[in-house]
N, C-alpha and C positions, 0 to 999 in steps of 0.2 A: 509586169507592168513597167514600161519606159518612167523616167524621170519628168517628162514633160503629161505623161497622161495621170502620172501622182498627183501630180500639183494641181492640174484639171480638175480633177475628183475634190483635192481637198478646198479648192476654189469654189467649184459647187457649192460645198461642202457646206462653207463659210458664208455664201451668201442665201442659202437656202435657212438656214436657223437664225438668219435675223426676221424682225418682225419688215411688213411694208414702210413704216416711219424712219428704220434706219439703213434701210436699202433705198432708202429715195434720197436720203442725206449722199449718202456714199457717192451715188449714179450723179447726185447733182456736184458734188466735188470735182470727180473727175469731168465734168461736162461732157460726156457721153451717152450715159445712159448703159452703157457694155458692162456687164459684169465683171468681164475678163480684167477690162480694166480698171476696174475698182480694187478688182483683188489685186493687183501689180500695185496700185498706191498703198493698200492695207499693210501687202510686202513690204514696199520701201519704209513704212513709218514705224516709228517704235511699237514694239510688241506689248503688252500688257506683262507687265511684271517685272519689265527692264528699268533699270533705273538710270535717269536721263535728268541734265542741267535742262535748265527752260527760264526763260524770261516771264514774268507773268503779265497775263492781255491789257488788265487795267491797272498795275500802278508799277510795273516795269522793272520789281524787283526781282533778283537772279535767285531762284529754289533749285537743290539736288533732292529728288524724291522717286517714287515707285509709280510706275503708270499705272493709273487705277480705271482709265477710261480716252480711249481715243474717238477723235470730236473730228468729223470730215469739217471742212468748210468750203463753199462754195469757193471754183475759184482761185484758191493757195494750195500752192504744192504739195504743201504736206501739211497732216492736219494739224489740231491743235491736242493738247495733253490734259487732264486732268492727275496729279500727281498727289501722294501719301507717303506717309512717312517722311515728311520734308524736315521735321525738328521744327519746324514755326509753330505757334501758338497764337490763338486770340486770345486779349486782354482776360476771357474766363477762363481759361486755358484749354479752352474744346482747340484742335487741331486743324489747321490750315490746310485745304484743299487745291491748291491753287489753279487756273486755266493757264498754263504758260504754251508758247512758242518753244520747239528745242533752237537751244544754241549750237550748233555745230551737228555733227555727222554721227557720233561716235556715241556707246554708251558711256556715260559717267562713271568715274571708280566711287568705290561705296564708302 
């Protein structure tokens, strides 16, 4: 199997075990509707488990954490993050989730 018909498959793959709700988020991100290129965004944006600086959506403060969930949005290049393991704490000390934007390209050092 070529390198180009791997990535096919595993593209499938990827959009066949999501439910409808999060293949329509995806398909509406990319404004296409293409699968193919949804998966090329999915590629370009951080993986799940990488750890990545982010701004966060509503009060703009800079978190290093663990991508626990990627968030297409309509629209923006790349999507948004939900991040763990950031060391933040609420006031009870249950642990800060944050929705950030990545800062740059790269992953974060740990």
């Amino acid at each position: 199997m070529t390198q180009d018909a791997a990535d096919a498959e595993q593209g499938m793959q990827w959009w066949n075990g999501m439910t409808d709700a999060e293949r329509r988020r995806w398909a509406l991100a990319v404004r296409t509707g293409v699968a193919a290129d949804a998966w090329r965004l999915y590629q370009r944006s951080a993986q799940l488990g990488q750890r990545i600086e982010g701004r966060c959506v509503s009060m703009g403060t800079t978190y290093v954490g663990t991508v626990v969930e990627v968030i297409p949005v309509y629209g923006e290049y790349e999507p948004r993050y939900r991040l763990a393991d950031t060391g933040a704490r609420y006031s009870d000390g249950g642990p800060i989730e944050p929705t950030v934007f990545r800062i740059g390209g790269a992953p974060a050092s740990a």
